[in-house]
PDB file with SEQRES, HELIX, SHEET and CRYST1 records, atoms N, CA, C and O in Angstrom:
SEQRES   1 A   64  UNK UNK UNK UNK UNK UNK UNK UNK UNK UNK UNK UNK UNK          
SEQRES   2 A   64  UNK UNK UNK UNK UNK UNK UNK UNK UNK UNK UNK UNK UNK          
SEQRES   3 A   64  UNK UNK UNK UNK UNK UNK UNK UNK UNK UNK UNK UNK UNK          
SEQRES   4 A   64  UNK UNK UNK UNK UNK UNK UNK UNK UNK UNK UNK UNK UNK          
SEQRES   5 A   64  UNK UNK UNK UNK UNK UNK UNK UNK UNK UNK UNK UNK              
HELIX    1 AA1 UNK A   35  UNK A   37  5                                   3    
HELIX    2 AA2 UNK A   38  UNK A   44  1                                   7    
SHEET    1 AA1 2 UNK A   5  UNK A   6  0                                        
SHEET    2 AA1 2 UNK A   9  UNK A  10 -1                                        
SHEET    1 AA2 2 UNK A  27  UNK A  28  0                                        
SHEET    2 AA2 2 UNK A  51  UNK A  52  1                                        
CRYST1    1.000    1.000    1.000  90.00  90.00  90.00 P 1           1          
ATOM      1  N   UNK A   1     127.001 -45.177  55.354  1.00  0.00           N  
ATOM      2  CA  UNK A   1     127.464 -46.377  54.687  1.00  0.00           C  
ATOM      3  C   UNK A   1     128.833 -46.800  55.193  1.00  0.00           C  
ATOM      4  O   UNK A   1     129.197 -47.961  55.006  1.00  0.00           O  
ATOM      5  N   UNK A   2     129.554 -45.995  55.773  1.00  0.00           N  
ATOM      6  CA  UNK A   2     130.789 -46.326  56.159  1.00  0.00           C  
ATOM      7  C   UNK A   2     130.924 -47.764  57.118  1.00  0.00           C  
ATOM      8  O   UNK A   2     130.088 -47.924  58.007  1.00  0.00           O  
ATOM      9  N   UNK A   3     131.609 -48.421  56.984  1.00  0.00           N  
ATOM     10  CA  UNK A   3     131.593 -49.753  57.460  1.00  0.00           C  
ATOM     11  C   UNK A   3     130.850 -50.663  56.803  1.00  0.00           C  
ATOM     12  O   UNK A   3     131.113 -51.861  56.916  1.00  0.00           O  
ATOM     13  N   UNK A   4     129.782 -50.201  55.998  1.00  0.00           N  
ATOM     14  CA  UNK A   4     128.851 -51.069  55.706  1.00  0.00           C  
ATOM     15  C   UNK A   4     129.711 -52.291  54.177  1.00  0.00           C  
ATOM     16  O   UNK A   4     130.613 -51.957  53.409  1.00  0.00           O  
ATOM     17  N   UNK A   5     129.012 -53.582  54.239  1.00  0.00           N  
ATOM     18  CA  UNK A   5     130.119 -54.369  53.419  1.00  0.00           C  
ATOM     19  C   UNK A   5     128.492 -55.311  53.175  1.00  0.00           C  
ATOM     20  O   UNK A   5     127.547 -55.567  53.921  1.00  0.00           O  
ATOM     21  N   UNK A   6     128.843 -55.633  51.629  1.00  0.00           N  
ATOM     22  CA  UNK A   6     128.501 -56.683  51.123  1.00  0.00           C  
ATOM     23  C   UNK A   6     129.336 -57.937  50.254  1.00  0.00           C  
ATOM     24  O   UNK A   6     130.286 -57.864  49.474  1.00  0.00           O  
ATOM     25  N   UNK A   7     128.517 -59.142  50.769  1.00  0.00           N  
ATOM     26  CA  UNK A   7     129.805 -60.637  50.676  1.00  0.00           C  
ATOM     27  C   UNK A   7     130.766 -60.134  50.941  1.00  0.00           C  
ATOM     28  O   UNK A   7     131.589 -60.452  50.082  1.00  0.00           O  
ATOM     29  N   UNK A   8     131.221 -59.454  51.706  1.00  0.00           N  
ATOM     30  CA  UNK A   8     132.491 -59.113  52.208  1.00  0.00           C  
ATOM     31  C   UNK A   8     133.307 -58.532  52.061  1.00  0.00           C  
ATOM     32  O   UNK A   8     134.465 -58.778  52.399  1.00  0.00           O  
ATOM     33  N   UNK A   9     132.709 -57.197  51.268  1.00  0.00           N  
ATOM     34  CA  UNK A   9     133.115 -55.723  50.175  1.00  0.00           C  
ATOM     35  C   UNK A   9     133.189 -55.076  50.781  1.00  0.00           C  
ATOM     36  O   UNK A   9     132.054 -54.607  50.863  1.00  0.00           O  
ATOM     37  N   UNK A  10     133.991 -54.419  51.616  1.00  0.00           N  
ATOM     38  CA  UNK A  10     133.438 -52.996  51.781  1.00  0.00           C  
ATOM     39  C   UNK A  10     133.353 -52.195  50.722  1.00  0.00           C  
ATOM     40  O   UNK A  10     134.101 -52.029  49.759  1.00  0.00           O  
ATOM     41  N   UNK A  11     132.032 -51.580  51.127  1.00  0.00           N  
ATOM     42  CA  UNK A  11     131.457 -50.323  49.986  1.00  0.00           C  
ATOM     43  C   UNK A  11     132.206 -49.403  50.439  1.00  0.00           C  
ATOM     44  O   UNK A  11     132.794 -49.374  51.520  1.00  0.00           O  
ATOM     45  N   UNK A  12     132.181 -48.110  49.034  1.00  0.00           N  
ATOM     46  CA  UNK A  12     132.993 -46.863  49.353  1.00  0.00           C  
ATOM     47  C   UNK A  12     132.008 -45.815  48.707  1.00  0.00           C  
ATOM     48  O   UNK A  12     131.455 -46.111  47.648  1.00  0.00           O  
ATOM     49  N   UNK A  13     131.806 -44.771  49.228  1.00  0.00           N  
ATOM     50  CA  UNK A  13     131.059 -43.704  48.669  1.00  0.00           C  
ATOM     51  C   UNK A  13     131.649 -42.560  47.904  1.00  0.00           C  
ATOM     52  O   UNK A  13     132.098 -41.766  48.731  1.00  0.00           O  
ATOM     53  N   UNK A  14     131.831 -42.162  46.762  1.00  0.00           N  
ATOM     54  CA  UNK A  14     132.794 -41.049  46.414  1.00  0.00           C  
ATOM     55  C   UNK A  14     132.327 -39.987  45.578  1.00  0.00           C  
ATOM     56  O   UNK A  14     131.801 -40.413  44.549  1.00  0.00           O  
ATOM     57  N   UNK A  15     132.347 -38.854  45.677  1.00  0.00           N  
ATOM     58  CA  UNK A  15     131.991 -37.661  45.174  1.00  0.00           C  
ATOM     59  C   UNK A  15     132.530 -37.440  44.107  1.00  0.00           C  
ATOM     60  O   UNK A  15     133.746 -37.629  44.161  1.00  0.00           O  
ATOM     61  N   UNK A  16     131.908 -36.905  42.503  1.00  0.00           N  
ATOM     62  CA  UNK A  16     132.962 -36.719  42.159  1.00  0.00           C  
ATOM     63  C   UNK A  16     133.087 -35.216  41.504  1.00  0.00           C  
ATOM     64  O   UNK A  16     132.013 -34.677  41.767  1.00  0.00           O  
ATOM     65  N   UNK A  17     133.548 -34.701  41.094  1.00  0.00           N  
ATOM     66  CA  UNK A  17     133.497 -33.746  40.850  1.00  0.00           C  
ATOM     67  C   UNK A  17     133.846 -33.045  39.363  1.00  0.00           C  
ATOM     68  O   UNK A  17     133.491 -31.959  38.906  1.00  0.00           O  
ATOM     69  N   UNK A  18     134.273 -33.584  39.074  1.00  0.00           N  
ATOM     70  CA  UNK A  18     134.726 -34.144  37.533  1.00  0.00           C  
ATOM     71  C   UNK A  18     135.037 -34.685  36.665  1.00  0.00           C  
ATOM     72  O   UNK A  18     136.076 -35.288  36.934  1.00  0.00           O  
ATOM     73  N   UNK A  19     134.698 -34.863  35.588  1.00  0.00           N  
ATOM     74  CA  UNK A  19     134.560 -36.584  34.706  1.00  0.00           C  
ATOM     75  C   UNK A  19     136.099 -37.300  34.649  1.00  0.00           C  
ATOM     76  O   UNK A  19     136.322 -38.478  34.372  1.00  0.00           O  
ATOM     77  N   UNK A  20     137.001 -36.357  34.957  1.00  0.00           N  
ATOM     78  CA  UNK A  20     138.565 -37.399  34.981  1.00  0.00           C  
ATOM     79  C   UNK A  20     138.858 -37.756  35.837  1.00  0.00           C  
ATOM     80  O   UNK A  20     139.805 -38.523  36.006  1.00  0.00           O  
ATOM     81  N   UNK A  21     137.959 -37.204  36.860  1.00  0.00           N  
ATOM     82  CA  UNK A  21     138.161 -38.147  38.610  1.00  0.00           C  
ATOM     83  C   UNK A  21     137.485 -39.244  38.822  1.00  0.00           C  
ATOM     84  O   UNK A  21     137.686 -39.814  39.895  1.00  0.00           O  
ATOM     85  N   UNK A  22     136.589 -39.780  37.940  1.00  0.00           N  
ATOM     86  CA  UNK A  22     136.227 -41.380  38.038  1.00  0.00           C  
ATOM     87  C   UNK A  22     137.085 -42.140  37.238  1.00  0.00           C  
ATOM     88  O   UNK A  22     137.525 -41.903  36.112  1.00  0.00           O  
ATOM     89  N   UNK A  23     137.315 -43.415  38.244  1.00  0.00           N  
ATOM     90  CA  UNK A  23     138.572 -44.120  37.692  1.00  0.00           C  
ATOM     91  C   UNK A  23     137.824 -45.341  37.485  1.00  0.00           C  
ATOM     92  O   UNK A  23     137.573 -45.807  36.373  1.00  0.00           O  
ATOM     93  N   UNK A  24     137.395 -45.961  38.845  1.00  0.00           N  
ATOM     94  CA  UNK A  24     136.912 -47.669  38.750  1.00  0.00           C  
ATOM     95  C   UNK A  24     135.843 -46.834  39.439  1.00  0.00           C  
ATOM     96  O   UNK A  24     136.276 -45.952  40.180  1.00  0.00           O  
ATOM     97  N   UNK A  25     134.455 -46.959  39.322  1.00  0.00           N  
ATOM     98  CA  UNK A  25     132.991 -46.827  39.403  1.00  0.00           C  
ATOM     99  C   UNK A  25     132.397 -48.026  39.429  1.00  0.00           C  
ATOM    100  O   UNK A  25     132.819 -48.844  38.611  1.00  0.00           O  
ATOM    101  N   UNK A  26     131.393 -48.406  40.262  1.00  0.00           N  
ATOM    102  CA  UNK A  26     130.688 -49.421  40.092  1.00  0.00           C  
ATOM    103  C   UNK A  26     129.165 -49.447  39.610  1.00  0.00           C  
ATOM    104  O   UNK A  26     128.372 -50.062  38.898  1.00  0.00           O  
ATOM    105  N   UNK A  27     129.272 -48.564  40.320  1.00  0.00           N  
ATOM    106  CA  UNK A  27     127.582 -47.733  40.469  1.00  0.00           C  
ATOM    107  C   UNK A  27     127.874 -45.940  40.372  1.00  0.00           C  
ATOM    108  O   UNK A  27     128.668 -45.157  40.893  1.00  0.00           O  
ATOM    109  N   UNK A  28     126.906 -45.863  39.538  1.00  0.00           N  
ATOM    110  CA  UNK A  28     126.996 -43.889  39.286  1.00  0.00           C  
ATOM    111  C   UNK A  28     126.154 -43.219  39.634  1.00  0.00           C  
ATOM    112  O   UNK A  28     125.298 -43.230  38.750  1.00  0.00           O  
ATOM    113  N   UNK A  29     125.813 -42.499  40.575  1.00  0.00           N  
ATOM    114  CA  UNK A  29     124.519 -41.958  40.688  1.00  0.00           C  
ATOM    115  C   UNK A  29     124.257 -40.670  40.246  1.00  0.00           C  
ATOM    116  O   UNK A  29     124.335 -39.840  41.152  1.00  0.00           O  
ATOM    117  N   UNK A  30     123.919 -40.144  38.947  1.00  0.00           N  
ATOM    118  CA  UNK A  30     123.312 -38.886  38.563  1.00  0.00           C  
ATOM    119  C   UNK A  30     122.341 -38.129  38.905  1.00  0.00           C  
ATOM    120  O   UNK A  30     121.193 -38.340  38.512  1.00  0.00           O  
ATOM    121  N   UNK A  31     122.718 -36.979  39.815  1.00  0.00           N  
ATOM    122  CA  UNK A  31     121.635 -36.181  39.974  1.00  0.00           C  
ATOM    123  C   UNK A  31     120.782 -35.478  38.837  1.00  0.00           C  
ATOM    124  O   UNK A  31     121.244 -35.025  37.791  1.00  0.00           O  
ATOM    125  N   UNK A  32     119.230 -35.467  39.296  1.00  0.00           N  
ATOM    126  CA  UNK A  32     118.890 -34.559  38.366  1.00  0.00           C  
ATOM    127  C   UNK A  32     119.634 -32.865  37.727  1.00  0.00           C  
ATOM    128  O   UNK A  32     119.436 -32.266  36.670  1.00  0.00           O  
ATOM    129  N   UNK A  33     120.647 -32.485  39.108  1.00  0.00           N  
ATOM    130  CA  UNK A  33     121.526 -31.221  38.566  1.00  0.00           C  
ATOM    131  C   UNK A  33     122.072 -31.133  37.551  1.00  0.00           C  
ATOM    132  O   UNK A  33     121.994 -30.217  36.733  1.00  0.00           O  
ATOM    133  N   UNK A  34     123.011 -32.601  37.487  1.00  0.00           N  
ATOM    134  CA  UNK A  34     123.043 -33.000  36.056  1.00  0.00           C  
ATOM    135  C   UNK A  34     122.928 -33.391  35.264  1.00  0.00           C  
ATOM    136  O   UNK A  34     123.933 -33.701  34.625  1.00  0.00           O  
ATOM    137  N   UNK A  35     121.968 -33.585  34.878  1.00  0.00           N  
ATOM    138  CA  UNK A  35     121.016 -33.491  33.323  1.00  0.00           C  
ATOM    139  C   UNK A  35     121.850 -32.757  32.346  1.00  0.00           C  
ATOM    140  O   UNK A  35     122.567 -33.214  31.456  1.00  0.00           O  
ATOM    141  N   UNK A  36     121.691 -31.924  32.577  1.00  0.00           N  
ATOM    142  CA  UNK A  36     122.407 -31.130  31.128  1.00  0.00           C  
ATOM    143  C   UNK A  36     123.728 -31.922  30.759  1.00  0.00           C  
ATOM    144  O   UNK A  36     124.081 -32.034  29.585  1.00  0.00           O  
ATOM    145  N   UNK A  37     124.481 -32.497  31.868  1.00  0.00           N  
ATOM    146  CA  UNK A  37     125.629 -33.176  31.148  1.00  0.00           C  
ATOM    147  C   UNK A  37     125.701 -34.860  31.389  1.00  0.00           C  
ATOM    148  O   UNK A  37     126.560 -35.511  31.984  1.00  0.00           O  
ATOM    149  N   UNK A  38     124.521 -35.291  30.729  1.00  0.00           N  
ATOM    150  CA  UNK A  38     124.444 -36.871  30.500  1.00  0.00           C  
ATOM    151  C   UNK A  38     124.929 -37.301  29.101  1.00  0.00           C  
ATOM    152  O   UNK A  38     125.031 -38.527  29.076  1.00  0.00           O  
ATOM    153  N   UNK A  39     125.207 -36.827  28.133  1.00  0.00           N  
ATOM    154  CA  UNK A  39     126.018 -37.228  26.841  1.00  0.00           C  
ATOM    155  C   UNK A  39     127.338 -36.930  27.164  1.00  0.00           C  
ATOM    156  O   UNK A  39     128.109 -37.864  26.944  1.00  0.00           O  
ATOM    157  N   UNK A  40     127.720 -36.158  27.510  1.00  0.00           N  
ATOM    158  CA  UNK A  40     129.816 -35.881  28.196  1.00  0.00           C  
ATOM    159  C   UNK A  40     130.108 -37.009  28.900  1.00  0.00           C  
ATOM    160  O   UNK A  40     131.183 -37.595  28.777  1.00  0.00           O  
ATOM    161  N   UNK A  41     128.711 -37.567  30.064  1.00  0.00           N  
ATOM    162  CA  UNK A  41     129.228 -38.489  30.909  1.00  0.00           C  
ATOM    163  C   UNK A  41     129.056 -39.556  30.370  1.00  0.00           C  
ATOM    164  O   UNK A  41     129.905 -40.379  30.711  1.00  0.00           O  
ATOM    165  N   UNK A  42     127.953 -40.105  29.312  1.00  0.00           N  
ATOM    166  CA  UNK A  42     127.819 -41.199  29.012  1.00  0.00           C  
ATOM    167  C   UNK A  42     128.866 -41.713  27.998  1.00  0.00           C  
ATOM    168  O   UNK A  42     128.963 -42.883  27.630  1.00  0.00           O  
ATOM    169  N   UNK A  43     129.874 -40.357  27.471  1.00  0.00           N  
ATOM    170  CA  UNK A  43     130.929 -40.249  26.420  1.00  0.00           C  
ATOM    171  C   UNK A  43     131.998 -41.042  27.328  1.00  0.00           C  
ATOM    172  O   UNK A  43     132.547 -42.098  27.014  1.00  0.00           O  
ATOM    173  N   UNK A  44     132.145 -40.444  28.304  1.00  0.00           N  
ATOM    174  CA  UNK A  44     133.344 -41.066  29.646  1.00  0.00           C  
ATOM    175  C   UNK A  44     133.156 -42.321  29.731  1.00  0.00           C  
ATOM    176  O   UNK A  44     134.161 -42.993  29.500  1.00  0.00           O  
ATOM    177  N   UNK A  45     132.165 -42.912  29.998  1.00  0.00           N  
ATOM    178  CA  UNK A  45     132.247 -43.750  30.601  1.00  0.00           C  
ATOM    179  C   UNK A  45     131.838 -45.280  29.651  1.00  0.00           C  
ATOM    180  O   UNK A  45     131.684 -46.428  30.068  1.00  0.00           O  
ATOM    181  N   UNK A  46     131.756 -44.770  28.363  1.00  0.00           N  
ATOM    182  CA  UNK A  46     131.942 -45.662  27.154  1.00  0.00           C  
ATOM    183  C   UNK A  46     133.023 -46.806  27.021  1.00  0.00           C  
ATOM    184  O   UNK A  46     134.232 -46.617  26.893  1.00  0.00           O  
ATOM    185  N   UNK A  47     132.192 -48.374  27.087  1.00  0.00           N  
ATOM    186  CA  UNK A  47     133.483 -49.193  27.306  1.00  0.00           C  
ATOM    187  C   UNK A  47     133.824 -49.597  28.704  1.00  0.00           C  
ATOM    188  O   UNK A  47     134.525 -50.605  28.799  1.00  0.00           O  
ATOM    189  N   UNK A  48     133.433 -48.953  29.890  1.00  0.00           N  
ATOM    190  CA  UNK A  48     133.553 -48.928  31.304  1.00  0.00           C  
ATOM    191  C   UNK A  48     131.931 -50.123  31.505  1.00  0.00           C  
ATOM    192  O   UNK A  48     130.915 -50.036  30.816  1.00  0.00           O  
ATOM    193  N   UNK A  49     132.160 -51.045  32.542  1.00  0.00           N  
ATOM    194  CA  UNK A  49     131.072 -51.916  33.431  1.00  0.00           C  
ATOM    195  C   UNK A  49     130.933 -50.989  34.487  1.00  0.00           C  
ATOM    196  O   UNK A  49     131.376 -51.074  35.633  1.00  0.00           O  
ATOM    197  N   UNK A  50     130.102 -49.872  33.836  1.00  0.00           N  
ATOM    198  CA  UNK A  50     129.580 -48.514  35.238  1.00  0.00           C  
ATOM    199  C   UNK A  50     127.739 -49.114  34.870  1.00  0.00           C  
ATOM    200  O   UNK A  50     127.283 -49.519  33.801  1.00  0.00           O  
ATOM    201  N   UNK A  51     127.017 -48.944  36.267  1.00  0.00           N  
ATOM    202  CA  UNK A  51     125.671 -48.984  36.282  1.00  0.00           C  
ATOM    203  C   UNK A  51     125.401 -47.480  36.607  1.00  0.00           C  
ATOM    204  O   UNK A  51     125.794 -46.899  37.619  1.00  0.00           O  
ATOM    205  N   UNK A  52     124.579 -46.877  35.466  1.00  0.00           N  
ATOM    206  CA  UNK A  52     124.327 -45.872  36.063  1.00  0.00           C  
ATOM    207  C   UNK A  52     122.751 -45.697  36.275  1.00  0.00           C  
ATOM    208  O   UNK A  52     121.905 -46.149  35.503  1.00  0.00           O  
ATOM    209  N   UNK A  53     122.466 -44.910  37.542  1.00  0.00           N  
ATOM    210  CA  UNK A  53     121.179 -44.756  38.018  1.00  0.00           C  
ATOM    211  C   UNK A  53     120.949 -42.846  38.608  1.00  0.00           C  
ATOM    212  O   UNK A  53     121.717 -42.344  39.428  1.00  0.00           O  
ATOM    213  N   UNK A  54     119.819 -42.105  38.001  1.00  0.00           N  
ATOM    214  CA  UNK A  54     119.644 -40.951  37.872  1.00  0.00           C  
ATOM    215  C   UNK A  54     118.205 -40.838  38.823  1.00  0.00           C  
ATOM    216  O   UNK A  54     117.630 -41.860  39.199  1.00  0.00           O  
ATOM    217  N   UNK A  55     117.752 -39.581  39.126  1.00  0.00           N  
ATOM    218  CA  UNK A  55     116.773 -39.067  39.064  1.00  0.00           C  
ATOM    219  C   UNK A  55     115.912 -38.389  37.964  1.00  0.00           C  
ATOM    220  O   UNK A  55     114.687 -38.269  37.969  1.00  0.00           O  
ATOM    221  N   UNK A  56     116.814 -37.958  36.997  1.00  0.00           N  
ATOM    222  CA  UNK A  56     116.621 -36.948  36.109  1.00  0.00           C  
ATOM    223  C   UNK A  56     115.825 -37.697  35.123  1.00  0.00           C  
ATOM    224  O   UNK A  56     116.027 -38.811  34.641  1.00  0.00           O  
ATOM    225  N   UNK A  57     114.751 -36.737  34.898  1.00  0.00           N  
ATOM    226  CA  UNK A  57     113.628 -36.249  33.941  1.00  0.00           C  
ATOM    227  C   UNK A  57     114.162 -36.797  32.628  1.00  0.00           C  
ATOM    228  O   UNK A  57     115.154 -36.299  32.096  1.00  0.00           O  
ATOM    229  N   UNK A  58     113.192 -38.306  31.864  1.00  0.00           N  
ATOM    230  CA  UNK A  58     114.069 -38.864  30.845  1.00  0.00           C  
ATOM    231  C   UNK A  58     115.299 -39.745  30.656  1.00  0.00           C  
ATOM    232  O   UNK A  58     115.694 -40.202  29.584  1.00  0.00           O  
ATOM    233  N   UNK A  59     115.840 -39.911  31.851  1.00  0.00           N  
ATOM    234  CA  UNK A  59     117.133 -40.718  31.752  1.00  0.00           C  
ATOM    235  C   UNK A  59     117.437 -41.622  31.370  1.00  0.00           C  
ATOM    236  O   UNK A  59     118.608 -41.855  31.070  1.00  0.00           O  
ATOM    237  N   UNK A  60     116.751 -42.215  31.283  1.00  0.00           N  
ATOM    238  CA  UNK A  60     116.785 -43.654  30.246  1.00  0.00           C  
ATOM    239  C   UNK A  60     116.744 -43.694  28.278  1.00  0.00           C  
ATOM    240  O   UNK A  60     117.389 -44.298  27.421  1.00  0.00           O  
ATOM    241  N   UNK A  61     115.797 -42.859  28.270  1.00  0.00           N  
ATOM    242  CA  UNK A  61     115.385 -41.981  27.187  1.00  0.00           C  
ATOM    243  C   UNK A  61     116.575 -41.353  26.272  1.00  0.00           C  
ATOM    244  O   UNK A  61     116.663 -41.205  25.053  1.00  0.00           O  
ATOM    245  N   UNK A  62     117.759 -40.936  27.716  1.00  0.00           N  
ATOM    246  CA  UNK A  62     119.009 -40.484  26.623  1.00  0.00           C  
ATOM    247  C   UNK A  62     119.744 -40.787  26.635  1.00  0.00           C  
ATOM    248  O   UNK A  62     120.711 -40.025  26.630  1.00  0.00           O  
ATOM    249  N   UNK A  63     119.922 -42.349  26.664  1.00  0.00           N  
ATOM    250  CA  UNK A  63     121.138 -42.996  26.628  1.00  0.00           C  
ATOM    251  C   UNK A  63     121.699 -43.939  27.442  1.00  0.00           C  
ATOM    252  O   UNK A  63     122.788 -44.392  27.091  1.00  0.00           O  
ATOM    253  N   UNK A  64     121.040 -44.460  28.771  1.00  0.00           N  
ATOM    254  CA  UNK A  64     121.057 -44.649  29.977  1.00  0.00           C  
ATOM    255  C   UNK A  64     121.001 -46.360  29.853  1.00  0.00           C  
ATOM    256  O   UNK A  64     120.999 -47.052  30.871  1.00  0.00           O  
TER     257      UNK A  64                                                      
END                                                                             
């Protein structure tokens, strides 16, 4: 994705590693790994214009 730009955005890809290291999110992508912590994250990010999109089993189902 690097370089890659829409209307004239460049996109950024970022890892994160823990819920106080997302600041401005646009898009979230949840692995099914974490499942077990989709209520902590959906707690974070309460109030935030985050889209989030999972693999995980149910995701919509809990909160999504």
């Amino acid at each position: 994705m690097r370089g890659e730009k829409v209307n004239d955005r460049l996109l950024a890809v970022q890892r994160y590693r823990r819920l106080d290291e997302i600041k401005t999110c646009h898009i979230l992508f949840i692995s099914q790994s974490e499942a077990n912590q989709l209520e902590p994250i959906f707690t974070s990010l309460k109030g935030r214009n985050t889209l989030t999109v999972s693999d995980a089993v149910g995701f919509a189902q809990r909160g999504a």
